[in-house]
N, CA, C and O atoms as a DFTB+ gen file, in Angstrom:
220 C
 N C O
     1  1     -28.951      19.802     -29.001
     2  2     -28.566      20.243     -30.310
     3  2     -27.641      21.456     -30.175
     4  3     -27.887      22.573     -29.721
     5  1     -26.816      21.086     -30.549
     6  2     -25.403      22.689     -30.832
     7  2     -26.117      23.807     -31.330
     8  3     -27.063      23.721     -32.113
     9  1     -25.755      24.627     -30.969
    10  2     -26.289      25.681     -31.458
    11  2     -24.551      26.517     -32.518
    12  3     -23.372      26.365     -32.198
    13  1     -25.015      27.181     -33.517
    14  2     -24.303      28.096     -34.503
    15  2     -23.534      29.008     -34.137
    16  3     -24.176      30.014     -34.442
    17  1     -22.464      29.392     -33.629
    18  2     -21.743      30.542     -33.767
    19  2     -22.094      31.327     -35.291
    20  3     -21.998      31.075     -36.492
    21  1     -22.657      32.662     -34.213
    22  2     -22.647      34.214     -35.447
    23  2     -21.626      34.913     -35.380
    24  3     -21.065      34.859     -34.286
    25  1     -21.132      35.599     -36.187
    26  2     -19.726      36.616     -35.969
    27  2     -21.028      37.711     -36.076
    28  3     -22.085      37.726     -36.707
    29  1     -20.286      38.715     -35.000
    30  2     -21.196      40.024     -34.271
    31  2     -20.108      41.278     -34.634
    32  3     -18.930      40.998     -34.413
    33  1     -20.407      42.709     -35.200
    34  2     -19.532      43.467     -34.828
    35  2     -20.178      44.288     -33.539
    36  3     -21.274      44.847     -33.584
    37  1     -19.414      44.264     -32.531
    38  2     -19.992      44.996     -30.748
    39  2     -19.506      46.485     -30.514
    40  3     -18.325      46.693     -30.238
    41  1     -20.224      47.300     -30.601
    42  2     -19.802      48.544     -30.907
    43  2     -20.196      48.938     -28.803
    44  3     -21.244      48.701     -28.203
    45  1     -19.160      49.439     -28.359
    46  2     -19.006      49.778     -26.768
    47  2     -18.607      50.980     -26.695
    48  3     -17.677      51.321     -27.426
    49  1     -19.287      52.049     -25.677
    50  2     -19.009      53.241     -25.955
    51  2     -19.291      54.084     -24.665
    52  3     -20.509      54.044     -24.493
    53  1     -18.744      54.769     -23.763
    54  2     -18.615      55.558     -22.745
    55  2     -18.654      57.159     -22.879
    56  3     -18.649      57.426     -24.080
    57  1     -18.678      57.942     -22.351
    58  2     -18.432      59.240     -22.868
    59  2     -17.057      59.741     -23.155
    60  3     -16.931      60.908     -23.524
    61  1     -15.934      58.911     -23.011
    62  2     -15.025      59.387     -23.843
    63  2     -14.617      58.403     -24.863
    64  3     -14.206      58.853     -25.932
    65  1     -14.676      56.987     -24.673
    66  2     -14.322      56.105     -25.734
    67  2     -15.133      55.539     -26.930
    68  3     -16.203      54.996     -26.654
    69  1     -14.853      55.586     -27.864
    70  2     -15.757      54.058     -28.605
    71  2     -15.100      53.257     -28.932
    72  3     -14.030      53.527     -29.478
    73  1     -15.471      52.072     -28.734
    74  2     -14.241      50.805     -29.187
    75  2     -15.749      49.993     -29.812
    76  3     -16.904      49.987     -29.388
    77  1     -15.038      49.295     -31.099
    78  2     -15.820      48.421     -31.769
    79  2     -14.757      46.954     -31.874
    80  3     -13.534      47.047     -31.979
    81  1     -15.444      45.741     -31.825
    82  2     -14.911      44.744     -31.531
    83  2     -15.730      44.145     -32.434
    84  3     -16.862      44.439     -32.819
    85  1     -14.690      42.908     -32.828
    86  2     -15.813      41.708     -33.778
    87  2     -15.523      40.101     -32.904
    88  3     -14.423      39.567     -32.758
    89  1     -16.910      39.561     -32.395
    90  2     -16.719      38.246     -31.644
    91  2     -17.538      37.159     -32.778
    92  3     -17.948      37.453     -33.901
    93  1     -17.611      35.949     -32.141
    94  2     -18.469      35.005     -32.760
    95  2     -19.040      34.757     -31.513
    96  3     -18.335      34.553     -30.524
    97  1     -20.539      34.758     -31.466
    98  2     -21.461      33.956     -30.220
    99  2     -22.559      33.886     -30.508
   100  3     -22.885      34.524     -31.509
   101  1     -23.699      33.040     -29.732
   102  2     -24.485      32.686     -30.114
   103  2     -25.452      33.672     -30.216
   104  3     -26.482      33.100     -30.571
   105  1     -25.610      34.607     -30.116
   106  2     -26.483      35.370     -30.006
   107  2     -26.037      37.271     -29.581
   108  3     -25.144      37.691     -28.845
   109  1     -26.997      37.988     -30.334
   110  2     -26.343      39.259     -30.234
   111  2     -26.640      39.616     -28.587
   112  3     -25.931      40.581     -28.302
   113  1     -27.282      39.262     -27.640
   114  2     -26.988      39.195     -26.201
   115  2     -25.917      38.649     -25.812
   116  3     -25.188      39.343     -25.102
   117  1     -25.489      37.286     -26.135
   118  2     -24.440      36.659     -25.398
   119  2     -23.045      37.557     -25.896
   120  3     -21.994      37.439     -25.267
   121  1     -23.158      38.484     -27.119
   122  2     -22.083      39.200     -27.971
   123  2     -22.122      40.509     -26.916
   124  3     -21.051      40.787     -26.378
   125  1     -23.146      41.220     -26.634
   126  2     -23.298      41.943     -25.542
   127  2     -23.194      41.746     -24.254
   128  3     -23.336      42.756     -23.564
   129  1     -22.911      40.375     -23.507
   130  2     -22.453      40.123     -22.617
   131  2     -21.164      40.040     -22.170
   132  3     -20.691      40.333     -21.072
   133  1     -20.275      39.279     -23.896
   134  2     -19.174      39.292     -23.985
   135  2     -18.693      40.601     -23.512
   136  3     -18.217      40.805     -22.395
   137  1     -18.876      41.594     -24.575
   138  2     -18.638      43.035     -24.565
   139  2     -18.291      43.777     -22.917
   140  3     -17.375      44.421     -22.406
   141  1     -19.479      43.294     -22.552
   142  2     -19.947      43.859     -21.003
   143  2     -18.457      43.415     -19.501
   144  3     -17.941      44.047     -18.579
   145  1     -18.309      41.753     -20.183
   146  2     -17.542      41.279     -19.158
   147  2     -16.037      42.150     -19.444
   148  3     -15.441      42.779     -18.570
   149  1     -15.649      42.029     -20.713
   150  2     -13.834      42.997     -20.885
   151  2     -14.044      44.042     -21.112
   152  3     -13.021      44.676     -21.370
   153  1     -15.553      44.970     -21.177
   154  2     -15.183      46.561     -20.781
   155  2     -16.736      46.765     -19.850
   156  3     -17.813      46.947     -20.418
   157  1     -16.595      46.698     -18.549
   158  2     -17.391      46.978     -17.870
   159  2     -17.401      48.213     -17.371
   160  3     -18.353      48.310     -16.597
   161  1     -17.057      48.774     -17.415
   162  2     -17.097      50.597     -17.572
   163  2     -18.009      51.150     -18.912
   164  3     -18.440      52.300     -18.994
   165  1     -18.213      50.076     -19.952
   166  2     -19.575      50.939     -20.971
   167  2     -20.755      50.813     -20.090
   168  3     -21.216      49.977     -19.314
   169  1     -21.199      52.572     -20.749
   170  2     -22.226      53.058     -20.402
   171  2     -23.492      52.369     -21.888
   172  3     -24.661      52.458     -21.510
   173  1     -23.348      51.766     -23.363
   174  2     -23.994      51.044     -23.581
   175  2     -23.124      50.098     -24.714
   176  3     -21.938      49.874     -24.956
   177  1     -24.002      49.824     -25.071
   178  2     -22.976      48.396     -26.093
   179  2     -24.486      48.132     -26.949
   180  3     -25.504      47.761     -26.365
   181  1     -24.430      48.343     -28.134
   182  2     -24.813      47.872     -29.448
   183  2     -24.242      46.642     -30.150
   184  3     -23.041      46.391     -30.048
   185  1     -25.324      45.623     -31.083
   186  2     -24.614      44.710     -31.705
   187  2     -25.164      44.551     -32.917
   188  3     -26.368      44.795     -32.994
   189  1     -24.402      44.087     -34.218
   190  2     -24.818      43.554     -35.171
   191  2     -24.487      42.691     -35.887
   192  3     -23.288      42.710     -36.167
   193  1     -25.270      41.644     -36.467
   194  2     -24.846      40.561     -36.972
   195  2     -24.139      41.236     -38.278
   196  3     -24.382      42.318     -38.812
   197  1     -23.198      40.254     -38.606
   198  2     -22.007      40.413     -39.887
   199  2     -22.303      39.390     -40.757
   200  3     -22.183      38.287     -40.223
   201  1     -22.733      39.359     -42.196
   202  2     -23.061      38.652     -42.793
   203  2     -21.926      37.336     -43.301
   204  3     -20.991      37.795     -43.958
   205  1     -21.877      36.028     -43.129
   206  2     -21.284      35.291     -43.409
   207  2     -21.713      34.525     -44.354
   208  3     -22.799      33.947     -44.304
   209  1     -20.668      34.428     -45.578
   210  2     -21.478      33.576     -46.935
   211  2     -20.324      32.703     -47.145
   212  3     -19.213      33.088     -47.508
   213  1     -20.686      31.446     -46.880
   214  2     -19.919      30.536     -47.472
   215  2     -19.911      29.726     -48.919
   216  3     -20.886      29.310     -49.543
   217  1     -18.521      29.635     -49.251
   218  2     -18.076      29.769     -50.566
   219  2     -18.461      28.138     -51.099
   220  3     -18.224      27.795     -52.258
């Protein structure tokens, strides 16, 4: 069974940067993994689901 793409906003943050990013994945881990693989220099990475309402 397929599983749902969630849109995540991924908030990544080091001691000098914060960068916030918005992905779709299955899960706010796999959104934190994302995060992890194109800035592997954060020291942590937060996620939250973004509410999607279809019309």
């Amino acid at each position: 069974m397929a599983r749902t793409l969630l849109t995540y906003q991924v908030s990544v943050v080091n001691a000098k940067e914060h960068i916030q990013l918005t992905t779709q994945q299955r899960s706010g881990a796999d959104a934190a993994a994302y995060a992890l693989r194109i800035y592997p220099w954060a020291s942590a990475v937060s996620t939250k689901p973004i509410n999607t309402q279809r019309a």
